[in-house]
N, CA, C and O atoms as a GROMACS GRO file, in nm:
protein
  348
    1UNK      N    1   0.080  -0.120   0.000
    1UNK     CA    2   0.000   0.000   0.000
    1UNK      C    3   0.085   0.127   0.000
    1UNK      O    4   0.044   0.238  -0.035
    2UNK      N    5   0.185   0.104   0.035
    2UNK     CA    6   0.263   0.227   0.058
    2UNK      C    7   0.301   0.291  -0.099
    2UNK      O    8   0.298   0.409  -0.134
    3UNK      N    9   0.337   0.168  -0.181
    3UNK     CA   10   0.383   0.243  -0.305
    3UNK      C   11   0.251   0.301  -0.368
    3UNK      O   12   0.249   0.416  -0.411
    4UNK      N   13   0.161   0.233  -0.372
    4UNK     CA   14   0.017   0.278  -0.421
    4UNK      C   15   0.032   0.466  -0.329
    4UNK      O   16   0.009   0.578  -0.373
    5UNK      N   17   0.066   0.430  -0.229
    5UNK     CA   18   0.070   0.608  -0.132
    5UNK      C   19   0.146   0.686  -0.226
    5UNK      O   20   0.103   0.795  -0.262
    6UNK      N   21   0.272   0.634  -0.276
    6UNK     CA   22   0.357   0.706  -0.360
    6UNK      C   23   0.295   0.777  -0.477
    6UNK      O   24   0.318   0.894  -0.509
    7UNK      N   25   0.231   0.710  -0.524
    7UNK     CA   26   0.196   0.712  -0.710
    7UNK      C   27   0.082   0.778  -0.679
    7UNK      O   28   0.040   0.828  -0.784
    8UNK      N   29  -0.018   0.813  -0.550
    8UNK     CA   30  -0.085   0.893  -0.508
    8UNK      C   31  -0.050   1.044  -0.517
    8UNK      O   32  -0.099   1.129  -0.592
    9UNK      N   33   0.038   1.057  -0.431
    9UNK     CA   34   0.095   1.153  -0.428
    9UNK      C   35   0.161   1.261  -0.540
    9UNK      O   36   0.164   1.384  -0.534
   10UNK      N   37   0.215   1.162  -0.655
   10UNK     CA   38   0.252   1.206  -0.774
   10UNK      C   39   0.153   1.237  -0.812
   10UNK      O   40   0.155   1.357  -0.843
   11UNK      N   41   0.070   1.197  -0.828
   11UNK     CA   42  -0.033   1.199  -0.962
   11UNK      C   43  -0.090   1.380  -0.900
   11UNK      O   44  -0.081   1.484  -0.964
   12UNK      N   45  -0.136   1.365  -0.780
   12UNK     CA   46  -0.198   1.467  -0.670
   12UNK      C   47  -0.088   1.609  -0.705
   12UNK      O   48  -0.128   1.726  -0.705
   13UNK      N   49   0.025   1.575  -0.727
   13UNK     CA   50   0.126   1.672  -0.746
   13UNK      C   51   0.106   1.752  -0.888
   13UNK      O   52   0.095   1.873  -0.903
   14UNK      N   53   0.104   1.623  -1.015
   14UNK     CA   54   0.115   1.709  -1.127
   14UNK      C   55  -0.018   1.681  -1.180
   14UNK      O   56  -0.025   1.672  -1.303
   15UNK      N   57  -0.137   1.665  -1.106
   15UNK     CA   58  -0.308   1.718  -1.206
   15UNK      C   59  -0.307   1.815  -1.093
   15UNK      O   60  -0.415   1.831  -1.037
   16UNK      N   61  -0.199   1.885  -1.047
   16UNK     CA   62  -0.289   2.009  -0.976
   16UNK      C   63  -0.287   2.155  -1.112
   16UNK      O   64  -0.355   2.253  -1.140
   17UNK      N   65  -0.193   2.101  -1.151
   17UNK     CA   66  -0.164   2.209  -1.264
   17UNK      C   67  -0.256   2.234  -1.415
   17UNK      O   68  -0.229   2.298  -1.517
   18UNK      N   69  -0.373   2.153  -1.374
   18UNK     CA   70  -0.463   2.149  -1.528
   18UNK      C   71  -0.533   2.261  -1.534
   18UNK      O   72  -0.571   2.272  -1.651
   19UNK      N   73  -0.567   2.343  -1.475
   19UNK     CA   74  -0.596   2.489  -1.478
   19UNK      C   75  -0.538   2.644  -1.598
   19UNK      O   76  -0.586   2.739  -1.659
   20UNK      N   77  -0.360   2.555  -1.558
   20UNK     CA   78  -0.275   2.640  -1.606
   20UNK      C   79  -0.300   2.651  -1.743
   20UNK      O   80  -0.307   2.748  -1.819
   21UNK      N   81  -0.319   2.482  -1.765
   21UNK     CA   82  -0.323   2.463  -1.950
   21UNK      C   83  -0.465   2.480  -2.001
   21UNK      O   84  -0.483   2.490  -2.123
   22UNK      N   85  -0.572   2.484  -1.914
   22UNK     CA   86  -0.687   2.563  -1.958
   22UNK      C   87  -0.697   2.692  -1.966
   22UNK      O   88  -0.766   2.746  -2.053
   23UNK      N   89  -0.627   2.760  -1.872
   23UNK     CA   90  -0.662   2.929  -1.936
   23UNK      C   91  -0.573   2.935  -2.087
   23UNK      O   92  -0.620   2.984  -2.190
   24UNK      N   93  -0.437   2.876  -2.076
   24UNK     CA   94  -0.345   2.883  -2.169
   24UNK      C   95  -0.440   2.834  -2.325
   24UNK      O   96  -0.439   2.905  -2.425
   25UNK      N   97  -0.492   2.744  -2.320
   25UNK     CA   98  -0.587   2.759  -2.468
   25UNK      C   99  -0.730   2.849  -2.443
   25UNK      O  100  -0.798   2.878  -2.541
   26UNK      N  101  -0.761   2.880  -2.341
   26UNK     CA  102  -0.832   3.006  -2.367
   26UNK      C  103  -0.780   3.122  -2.473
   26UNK      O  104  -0.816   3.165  -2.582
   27UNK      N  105  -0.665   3.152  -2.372
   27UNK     CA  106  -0.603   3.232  -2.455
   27UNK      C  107  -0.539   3.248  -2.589
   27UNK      O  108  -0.508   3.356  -2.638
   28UNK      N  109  -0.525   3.145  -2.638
   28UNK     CA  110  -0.482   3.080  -2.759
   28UNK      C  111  -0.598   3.130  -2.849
   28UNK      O  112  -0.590   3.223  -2.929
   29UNK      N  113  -0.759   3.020  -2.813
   29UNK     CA  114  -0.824   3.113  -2.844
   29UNK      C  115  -0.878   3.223  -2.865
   29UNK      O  116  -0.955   3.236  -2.960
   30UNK      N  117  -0.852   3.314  -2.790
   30UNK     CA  118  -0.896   3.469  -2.778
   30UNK      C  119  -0.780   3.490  -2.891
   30UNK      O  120  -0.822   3.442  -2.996
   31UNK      N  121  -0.672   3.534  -2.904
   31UNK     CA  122  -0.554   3.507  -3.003
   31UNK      C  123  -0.582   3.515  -3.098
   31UNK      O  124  -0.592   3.622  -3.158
   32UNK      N  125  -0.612   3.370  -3.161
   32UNK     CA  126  -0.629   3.323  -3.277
   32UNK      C  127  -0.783   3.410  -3.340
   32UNK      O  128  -0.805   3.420  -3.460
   33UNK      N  129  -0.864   3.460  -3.248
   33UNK     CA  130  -0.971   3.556  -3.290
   33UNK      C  131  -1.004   3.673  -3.273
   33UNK      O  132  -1.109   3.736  -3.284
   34UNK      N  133  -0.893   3.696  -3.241
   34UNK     CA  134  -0.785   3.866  -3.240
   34UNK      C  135  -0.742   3.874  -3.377
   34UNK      O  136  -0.798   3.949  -3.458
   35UNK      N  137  -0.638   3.794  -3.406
   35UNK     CA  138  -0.595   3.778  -3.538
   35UNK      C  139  -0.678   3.758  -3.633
   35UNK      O  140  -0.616   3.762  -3.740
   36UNK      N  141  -0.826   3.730  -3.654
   36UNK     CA  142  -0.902   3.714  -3.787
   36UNK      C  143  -0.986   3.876  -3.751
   36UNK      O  144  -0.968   3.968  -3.831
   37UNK      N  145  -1.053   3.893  -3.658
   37UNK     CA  146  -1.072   4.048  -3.629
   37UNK      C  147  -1.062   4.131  -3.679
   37UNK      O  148  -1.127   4.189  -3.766
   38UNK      N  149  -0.922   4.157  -3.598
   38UNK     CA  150  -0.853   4.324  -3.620
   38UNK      C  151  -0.663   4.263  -3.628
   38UNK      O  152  -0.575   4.276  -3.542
   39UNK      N  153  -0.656   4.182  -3.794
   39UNK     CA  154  -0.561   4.196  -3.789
   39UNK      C  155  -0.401   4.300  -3.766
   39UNK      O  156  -0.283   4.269  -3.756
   40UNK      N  157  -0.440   4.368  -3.766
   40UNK     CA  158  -0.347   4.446  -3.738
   40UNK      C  159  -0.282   4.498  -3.598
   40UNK      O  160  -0.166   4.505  -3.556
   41UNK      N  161  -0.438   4.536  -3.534
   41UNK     CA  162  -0.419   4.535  -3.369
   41UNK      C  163  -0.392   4.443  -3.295
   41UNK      O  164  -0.369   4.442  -3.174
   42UNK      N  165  -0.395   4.337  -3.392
   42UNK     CA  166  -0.376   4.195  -3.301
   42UNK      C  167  -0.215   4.185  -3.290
   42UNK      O  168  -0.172   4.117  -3.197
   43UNK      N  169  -0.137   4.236  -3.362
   43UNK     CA  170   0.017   4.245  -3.327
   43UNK      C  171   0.053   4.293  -3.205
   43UNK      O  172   0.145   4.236  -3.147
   44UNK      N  173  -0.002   4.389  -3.152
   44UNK     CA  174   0.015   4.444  -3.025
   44UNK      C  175  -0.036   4.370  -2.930
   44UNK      O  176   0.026   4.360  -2.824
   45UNK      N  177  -0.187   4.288  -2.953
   45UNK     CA  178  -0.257   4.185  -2.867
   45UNK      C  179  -0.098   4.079  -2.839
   45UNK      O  180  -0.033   4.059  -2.736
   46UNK      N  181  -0.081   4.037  -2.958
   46UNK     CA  182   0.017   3.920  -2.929
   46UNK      C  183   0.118   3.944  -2.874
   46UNK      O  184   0.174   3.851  -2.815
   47UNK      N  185   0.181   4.085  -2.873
   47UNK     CA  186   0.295   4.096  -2.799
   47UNK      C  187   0.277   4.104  -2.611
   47UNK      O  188   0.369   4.071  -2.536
   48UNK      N  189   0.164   4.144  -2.570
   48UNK     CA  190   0.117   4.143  -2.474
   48UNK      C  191   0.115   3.994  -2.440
   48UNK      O  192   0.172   3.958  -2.337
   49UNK      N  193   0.050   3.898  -2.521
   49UNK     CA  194   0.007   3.793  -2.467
   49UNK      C  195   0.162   3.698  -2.504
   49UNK      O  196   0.159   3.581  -2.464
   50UNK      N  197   0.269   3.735  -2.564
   50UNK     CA  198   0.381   3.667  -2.570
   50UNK      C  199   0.455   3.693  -2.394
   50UNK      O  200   0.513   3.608  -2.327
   51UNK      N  201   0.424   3.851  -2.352
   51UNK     CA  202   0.472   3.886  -2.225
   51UNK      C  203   0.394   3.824  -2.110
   51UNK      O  204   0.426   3.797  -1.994
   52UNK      N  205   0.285   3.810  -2.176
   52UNK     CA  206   0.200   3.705  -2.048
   52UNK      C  207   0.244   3.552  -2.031
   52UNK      O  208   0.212   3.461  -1.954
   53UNK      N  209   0.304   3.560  -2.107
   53UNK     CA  210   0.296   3.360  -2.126
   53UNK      C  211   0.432   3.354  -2.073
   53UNK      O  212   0.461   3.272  -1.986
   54UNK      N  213   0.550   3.471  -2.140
   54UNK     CA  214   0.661   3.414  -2.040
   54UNK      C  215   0.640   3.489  -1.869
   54UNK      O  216   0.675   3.416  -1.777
   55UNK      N  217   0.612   3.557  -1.852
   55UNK     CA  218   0.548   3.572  -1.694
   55UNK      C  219   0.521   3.471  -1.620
   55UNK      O  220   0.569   3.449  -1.508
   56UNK      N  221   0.416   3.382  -1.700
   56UNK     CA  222   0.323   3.277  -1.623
   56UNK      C  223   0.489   3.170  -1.614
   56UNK      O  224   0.543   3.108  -1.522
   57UNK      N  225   0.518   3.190  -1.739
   57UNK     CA  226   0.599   3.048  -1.769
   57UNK      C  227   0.714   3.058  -1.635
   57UNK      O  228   0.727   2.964  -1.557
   58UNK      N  229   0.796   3.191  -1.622
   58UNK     CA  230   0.853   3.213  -1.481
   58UNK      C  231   0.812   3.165  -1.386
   58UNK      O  232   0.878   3.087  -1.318
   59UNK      N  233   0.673   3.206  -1.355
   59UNK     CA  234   0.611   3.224  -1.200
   59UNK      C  235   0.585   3.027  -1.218
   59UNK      O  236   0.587   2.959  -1.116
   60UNK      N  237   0.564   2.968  -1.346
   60UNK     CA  238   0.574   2.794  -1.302
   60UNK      C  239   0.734   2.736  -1.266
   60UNK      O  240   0.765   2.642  -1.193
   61UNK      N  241   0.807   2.812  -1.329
   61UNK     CA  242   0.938   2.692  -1.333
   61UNK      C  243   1.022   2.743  -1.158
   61UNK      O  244   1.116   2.692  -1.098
   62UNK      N  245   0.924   2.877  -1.119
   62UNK     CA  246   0.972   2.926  -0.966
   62UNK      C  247   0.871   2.813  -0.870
   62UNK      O  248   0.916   2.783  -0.760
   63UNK      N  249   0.788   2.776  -0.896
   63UNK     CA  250   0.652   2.717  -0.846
   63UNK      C  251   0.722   2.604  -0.863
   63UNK      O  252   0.756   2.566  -0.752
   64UNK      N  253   0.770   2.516  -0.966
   64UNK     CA  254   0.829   2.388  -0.994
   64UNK      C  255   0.963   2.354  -0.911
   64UNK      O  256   0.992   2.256  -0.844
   65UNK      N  257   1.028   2.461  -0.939
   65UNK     CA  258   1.153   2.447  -0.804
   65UNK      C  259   1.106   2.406  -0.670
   65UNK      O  260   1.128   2.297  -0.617
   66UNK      N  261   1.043   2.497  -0.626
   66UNK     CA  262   1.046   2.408  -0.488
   66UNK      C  263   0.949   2.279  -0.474
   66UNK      O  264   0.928   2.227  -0.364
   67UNK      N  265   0.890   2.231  -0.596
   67UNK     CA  266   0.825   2.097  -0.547
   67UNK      C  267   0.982   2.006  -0.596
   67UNK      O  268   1.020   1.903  -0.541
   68UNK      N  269   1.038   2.061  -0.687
   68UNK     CA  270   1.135   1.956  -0.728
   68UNK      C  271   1.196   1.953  -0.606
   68UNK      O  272   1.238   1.840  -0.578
   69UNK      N  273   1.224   2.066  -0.495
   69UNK     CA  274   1.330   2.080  -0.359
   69UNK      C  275   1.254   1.965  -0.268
   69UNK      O  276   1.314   1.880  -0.203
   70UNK      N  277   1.102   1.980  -0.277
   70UNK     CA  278   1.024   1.922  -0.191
   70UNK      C  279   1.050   1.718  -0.176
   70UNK      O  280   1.069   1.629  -0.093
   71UNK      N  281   1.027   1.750  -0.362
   71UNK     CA  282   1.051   1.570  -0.381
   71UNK      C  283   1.200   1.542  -0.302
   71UNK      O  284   1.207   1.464  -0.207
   72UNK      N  285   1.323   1.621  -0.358
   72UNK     CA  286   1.377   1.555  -0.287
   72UNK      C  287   1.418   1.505  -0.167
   72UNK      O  288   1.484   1.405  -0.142
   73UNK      N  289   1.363   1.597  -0.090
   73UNK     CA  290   1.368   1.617   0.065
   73UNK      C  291   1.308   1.475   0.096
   73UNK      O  292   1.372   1.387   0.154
   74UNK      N  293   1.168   1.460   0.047
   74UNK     CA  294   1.054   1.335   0.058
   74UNK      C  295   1.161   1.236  -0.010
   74UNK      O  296   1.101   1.140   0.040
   75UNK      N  297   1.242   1.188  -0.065
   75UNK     CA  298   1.265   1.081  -0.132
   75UNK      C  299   1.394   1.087  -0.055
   75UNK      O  300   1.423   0.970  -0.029
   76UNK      N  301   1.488   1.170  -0.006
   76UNK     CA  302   1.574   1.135   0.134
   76UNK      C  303   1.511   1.093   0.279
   76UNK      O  304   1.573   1.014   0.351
   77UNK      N  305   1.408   1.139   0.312
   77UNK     CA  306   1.342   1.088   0.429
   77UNK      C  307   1.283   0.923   0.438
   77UNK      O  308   1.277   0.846   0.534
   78UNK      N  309   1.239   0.906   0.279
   78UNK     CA  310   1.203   0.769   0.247
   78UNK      C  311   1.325   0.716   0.257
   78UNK      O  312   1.346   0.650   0.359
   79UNK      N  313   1.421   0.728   0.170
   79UNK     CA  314   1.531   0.621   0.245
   79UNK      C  315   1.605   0.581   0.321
   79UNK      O  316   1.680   0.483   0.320
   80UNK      N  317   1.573   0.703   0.438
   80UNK     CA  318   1.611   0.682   0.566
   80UNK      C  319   1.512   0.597   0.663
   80UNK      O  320   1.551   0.538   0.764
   81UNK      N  321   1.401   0.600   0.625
   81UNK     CA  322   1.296   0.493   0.677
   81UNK      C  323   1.304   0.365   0.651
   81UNK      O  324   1.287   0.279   0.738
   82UNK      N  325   1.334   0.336   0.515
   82UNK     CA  326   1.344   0.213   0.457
   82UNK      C  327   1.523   0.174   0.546
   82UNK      O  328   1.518   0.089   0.635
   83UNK      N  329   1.594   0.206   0.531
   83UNK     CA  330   1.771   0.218   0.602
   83UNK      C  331   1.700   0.159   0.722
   83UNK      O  332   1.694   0.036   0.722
   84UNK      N  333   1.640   0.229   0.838
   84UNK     CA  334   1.618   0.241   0.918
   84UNK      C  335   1.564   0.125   0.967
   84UNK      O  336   1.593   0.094   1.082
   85UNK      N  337   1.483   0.048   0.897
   85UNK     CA  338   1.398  -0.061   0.955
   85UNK      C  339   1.497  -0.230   0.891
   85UNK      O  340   1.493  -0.351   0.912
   86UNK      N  341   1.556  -0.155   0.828
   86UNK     CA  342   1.658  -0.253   0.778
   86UNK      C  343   1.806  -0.272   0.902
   86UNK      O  344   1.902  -0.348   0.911
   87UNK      N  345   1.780  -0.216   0.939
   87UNK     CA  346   1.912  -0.214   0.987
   87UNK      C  347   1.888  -0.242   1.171
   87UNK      O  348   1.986  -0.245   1.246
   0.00000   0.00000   0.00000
């Protein structure tokens, strides 16, 4: 049961993020019907929304660091448990 706890936990870790990739084709959409619109104004739309996407894309890979810090912390404590009962 414990590994079943593991693969829990993962899964719990990365579907927390399905949000991200739903606004992200929102926006795609809005975009893509910017561009049939008002082609022209839509150059300025897109440059905005190129500055939004690397923003977001920052504020994930800052957000991703510390779960990556987190796993490892959790995957040294696990093998000190497992060590531990072994020994």
């Amino acid at each position: 049961m414990f590994i079943v706890s593991i693969f829990d936990n993962y899964i719990k870790r990365v579907s927390g993020n399905w949000w991200i990739v739903f606004i992200t084709g929102l926006l795609a959409i809005l975009l893509g019907l910017s561009f049939i619109i008002w082609p022209i104004e839509a150059l300025k739309i897109f440059a905005y929304f190129v500055g939004l996407i690397i923003i977001l894309f920052g504020f994930m890979y800052i957000k991703g660091s510390f779960r990556i810090k987190k796993v490892g912390k959790d995957y040294d404590n696990f093998k000190e448990k497992i060590k531990s009962k072994f020994e």
